[in-house]
Every structure is written in structure tokens, then in C-alpha cells.
N, C-alpha and C positions, 0 to 999 in steps of 0.2 A: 294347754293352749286351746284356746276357742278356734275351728277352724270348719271353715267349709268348700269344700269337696264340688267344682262346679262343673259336671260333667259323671253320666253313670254310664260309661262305656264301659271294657274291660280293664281298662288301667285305671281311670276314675273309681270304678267302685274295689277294683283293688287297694290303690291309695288309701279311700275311705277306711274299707274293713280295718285293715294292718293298722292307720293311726287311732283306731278306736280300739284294737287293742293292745295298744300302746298307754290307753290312757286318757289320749286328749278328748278334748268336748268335741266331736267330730257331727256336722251335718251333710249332706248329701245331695245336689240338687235333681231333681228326675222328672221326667213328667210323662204323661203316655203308659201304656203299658208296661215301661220300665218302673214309674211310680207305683204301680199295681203291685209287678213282683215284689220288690222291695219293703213294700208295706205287709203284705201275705207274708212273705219267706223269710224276709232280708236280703243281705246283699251273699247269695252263694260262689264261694268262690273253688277252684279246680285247680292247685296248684300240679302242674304237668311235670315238674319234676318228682316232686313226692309222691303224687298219687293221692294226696290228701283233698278231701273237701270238706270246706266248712261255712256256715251259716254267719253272717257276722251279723247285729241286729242294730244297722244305723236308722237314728232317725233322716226321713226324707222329708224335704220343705220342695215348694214347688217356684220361688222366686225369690233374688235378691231384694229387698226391697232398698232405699236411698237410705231410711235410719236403722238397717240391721246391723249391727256390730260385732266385728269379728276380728282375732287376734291376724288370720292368717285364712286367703281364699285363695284355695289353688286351683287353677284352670286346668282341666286335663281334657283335650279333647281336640277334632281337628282342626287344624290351623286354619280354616277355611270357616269353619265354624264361631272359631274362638273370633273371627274379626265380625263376625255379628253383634256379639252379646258386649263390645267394648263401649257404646251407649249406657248398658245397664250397668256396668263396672264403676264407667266413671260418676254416673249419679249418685253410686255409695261410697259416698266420702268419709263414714266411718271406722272404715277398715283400714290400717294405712298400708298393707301389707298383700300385694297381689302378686304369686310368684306363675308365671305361664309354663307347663310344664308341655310341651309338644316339639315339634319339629317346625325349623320358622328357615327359612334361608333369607327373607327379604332384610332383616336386618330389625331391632326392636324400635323404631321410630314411630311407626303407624301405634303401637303402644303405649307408648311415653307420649306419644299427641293427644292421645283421649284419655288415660287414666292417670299421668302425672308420669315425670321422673322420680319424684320422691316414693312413689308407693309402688312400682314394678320393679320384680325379679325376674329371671330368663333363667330354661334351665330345660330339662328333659327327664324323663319318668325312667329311663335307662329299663324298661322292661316289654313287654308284650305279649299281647294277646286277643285272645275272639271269642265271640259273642256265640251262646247256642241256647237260644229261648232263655232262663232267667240262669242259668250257669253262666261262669265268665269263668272260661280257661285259661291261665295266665304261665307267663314264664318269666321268674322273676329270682329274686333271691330268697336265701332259708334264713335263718338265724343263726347258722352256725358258717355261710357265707353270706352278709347281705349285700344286697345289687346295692352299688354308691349311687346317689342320683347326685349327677353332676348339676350346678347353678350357677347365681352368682348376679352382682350389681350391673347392672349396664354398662356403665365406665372401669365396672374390673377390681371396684375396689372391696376391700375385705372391711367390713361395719357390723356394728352389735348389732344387726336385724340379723345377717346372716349366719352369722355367729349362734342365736336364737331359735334360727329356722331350724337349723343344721343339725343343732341336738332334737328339735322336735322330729325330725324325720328319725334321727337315731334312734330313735324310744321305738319306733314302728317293728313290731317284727320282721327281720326277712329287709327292713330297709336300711340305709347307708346317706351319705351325704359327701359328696366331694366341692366346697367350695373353689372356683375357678375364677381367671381374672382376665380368662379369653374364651367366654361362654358365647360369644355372637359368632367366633370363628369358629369354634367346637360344632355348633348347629350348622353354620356352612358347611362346613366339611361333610356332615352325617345325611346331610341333603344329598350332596354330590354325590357320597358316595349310595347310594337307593335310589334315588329319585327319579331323574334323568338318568340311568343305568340298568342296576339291577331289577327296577321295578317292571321296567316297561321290558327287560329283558324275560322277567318273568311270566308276562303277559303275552308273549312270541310265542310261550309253553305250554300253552292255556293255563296258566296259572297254576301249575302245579308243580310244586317243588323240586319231586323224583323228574319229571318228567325234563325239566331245565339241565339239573344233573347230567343229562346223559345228552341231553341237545348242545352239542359244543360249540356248534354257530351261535348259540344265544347267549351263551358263557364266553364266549371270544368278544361279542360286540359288548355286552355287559362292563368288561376288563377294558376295553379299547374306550367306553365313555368315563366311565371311572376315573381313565389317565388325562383325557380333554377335560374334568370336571379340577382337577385338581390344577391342573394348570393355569385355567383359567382364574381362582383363587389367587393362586402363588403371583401370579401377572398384577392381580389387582392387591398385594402389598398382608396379604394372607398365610403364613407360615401354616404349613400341616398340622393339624391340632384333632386332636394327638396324634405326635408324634411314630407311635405303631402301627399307624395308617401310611407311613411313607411305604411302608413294602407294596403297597398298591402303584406305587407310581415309579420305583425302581427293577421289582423281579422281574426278568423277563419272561415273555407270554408264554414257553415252552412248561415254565416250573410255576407261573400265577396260576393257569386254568385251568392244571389239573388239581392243584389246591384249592379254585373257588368249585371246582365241580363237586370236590368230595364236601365241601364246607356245605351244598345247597343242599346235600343229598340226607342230612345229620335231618333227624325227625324234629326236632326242634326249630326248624324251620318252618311246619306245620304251623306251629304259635306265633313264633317271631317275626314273621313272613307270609307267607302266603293266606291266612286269615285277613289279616288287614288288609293284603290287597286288594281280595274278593270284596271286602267289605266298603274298600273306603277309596274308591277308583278317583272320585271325584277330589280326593283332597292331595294324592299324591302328585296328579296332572294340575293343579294348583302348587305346588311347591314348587312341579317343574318348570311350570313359567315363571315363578320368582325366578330360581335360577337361569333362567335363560334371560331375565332382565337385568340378572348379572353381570351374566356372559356378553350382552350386547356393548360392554363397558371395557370390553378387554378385546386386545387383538391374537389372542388367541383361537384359531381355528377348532367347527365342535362338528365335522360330519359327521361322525358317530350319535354323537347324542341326538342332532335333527333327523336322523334316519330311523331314529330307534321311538322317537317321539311318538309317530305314525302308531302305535303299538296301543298308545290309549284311546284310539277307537275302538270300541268294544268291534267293531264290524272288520277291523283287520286281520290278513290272512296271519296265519298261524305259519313259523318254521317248521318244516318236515318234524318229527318225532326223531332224536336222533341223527338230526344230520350235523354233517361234518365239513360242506364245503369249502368254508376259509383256513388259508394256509395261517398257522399261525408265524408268527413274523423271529425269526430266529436270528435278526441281525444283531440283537446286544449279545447273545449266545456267542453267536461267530466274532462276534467283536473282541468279548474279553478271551475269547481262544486266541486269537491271534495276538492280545496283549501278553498273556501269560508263555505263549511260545516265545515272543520277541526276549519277556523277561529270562525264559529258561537258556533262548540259544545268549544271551548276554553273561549269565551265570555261569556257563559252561566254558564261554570268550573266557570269562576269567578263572576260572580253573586250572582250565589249560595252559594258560600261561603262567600261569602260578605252579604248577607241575613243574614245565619249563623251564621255570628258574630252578627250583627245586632240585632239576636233577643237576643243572650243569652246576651249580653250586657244590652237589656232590662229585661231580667229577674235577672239580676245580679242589678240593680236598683230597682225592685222591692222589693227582697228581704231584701233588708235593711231596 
């Protein structure tokens, strides 16, 4: 498959390497000093689980042009970005095939305005990574597990484009493909749950992963926007997608926080996390006003989330280092205790009376 690669960030020129060798006719879009490295070095990449680096040698072009012809153009890059370049998308009408791989909460419309229904996919790179001069350290999949990248049609439906894409990713090393037929709410949800939350929870931390971990105020309000972000969805006709994500919106905060805390603390978060943040301030506080022009749609109350908003000003105060001052909220805790007492002293109701017969029943044998 002819394809090109429109974005040379860390997941961009990951993409790229992996489907070049895979095979396909793979190009690259870069310009600047990224087009430098890439033409010098190629595209090197850091895979942080293996420890591997390697050199991948894609060609780099420096514009779509309106008759360039390509089987398949993938957008990778941020979502803030990617609604720039949808003028240049839609002028190349030879490609029929444009799948946007990023984080979108607004919904695919502003896409399908400018480059067609017929020729956009929606979907997400399901990896991450950051930038360090012409290295790109990523966290992604291996070959012998690869990361699925979830996509899929606008409307949901399953068609021989996807179908086609789908083994094209699979030839990538290290890639995967999950066609999906609720990829608009899959992206909400992956919004809600970073965007308006963990991000700007992160950013209370100075941005720094360990340092969140053990700041449990930032990890409390983190969890408490999380459950307003999800709600807010569910209000507007939104089912949890996926589904593994409902543990965010039922565990109570006693058994969530100490679980998101050990989760921030995993060095992989380093990649996953706190890179992008550093890097890309400006596209996450973009997501998060989509979502909050979500939210303005739903009567769902979001203090948490507008309180924690305040966080993407680089110029805001930072939470202590470790502090701890909010209670966390133990009433589902206390609640299902008292449900499970109710149930036991009811169990026991019948027992005993079950006893009770039991004996007089034998004593009614005996006395005969």
C-alpha cells in the first residue's frame, strides 16, 4: 500500500518506520529541522520497552500536493494541529483514504466538512511517546504483543476500506488493528478520561509523574473529574467504551486512588504521559475545551473538572509535594457495609429459624 505518514512526531515517525517495514510504499511528511534529521539519519526510533534502537530510512516529502496519489494518508499529530492542515487534505482528492489517528473529543464533523464522508476514518495510534532531538522514544507494541490501534468508519460500519487498512497496519511490526463501530465514543471517553483530569492533575505536580504518585490531592481530584467526565457522556446518550473503563466510574475512592497512584508511579508513564504533556500543553487544553463544550450540553455538574482547569496555566500554583488534605469520600465503602451487614443479619434471620424448626421437629420425633 502507497501511504503517507502526515505528521513526524513520535508516533508519526513511529508509524512511518514500523509500516516501512512492513513493506508498504511508506512516505513521511516533515519540514524544519525534523526534515534535516530524517534526511541525515532517518527516522530513529527508542523502543522503551526493548531497549532497542533503530534507524528506519523513510523517504521524507515536504507537502501534500492536490495530484499526489496515495493508497492511504494517515494523520498523526495534534488534534489542534490536524484542524490546520484539513484545507490541504481536502484539496487532494486523489487519495480516497484519510484515517486521523489522534485524540478528537469534538466529535468527527469538522472532518467530514472539509475532506468528505466518503474518504475519512477516525481512530487513535493507541501508543506514545517524546521527542529528544532526532530520537523518538516511544511506548508501543512488540511483535510478539502488538499495540491494536483501534478505528473505524464514522457511522460504525465495517467496509472493504477497513477491512484493507486493517491488514495494512497488521503487516507493521509491533502493530495491531481493532476495527470498531463506536470509535467517536471510544475517543470521548479517552478524552475524559486525561484531558480535563489526569492531565491538568498532572500539571498541579509539575508535571512530573513520581511526583503526582505520591501527591494524593492531585490523584483524588484527578479520580473525582474522571467520574464528572464520564457522567457527563453517559447523560448525553454515551455508553462507557470500553467497557474496562467503567471501574473508573464505580470503585470507590478508598481502593481507585491507591490504584491510580501506583499506576502514575509505573516508569512508563515517563512515555505515555508526562512527555506529551511537557510537550504539547497547548493541544490537551484544546481537547479540553471540546469537552467542556460537551459538557455545557449535559446537566451534569463538573466542579472538579472547572477547578482543576485553572492547572493549564503554566503560571499556576502547584499542590504541595505530597500533600494529602482531602478526605477521601468513603460513603460507597460505608454504604455497601451496611448493605452486606443488612444481607448477613438477614442470612442469619434465616438460619435461625431454620435451626428452630429443625430442632422442634426433632423433638416432635422424639416424643413419639
Amino acid at each position: 500500500m502507497r501511504i503517507l505518514v502526515y505528521g513526524a512526531g513520535p508516533l508519526g515517525s513511529l508509524f512511518a518506520a514500523r509500516l516501512h517495514q512492513g513493506g508498504h510504499d511508506v512516505k513521511i511528511l516533515a519540514r524544519g529541522q525534523r526534515l534535516e534529521d530524517i534526511r541525515q539519519s532517518g527516522i530513529i526510533i527508542h523502543d522503551v520497552l526493548t531497549d532497542e534502537t533503530v534507524a528506519a530510512q523513510v523517504p521524507a516529502v515536504t507537502a501534500l500536493a492536490p495530484d499526489d496519489v496515495y493508497d492511504l494518508v494517515l494523520v498523526i499529530m495534534r488534534k489542534n494541529a490536524a484542524l490546520e492542515i484539513l484545507p490541504v487534505l481536502a484539496a487532494n482528492v486523489a487519495t480516497p483514504n484519510v484515517l486521523f489517528l489522534m485524540n478528537n473529543a469534538a466529535g468527527p464533523e469538522a472532518l467530514v466538512k472539509a475532506v468528505g464522508r466518503d474518504r475519512v476514518l477516525i481512530g487513535f495510534p493507541n501508543s506514545g511517546g517524546y521527542r529528544d532531538g532526532p530520537v523518538m522514544h516511544v511506548l508501543s507494541g512488540t511483535p510478539a504483543e502488538p499495540s491494536r490501534v483501534p478505528f473505524g468508519e464514522v457511522d460504525g460500519q465495517v467496509t472493504d476500506r477497513t477491512r484493507r487498512v486493517a491488514e495494512a497496519l497488521k503487516a507493521a511490526p509491533g502493530l495491531g488493528a481493532e476495527i470498531r463501530s463506536d470509535m467517536d465514543a471510544w475517543l470521548k471517553y479517552h478524552v475524559a478520561l486525561l484531558m480535563p483530569s489526569i492531565a491538568p492533575a498532572l500539571y498541579l505536580a509539575g508535571t512530573d509523574h513520581k511526583r503526582l504518585a505520591r501527591t494524593r490531592d492531585a490523584v483524588v481530584l484527578g479520580a473525582r473529574a474522571i467520574r464528572e467526565g464520564f457522567a457527563v457522556l453517559r447523560s448525553l446518550g454515551y455508553p462507557v467504551t470500553p467497557r474496562r473503563l467503567g471501574m473508573f466510574a464505580w470503585l470507590p475512592e478508598p481502593i481507585l486512588v491507591p490504584f491510580a497512584q501506583r499506576l502514575m508511579a509505573d516508569p512508563k508513564m515517563k512515555v505515555a504521559l508526562e512527555g506529551h504533556a511537557e510537550a504539547a500543553r497547548d493541544e490537551l487544553q484544546h481537547l479540553c475545551d471540546e469537552f467542556l463544550a460537551l459538557a455545557a450540553d449535559s446537566p451534569v455538574p463538573i466542579p472538579t473538572i472547572r477547578r482543576l482547569y485553572r492547572a493549564f496555566d503554566p503560571d499556576s500554583p502547584r499542590l504541595p509535594d505530597g500533600s494529602r488534605a482531602l478526605p477521601l469520600d468513603w460513603t460507597p465503602v460505608i454504604a455497601a457495609g451496611a448493605v452486606l451487614a443488612g444481607v448477613a443479619a438477614l442470612v442469619g434471620g434465616i438460619w435461625r429459624r431454620a435451626a428452630k424448626g429443625t430442632q422442634a421437629a426433632r423433638k416432635a420425633t422424639r416424643s413419639r
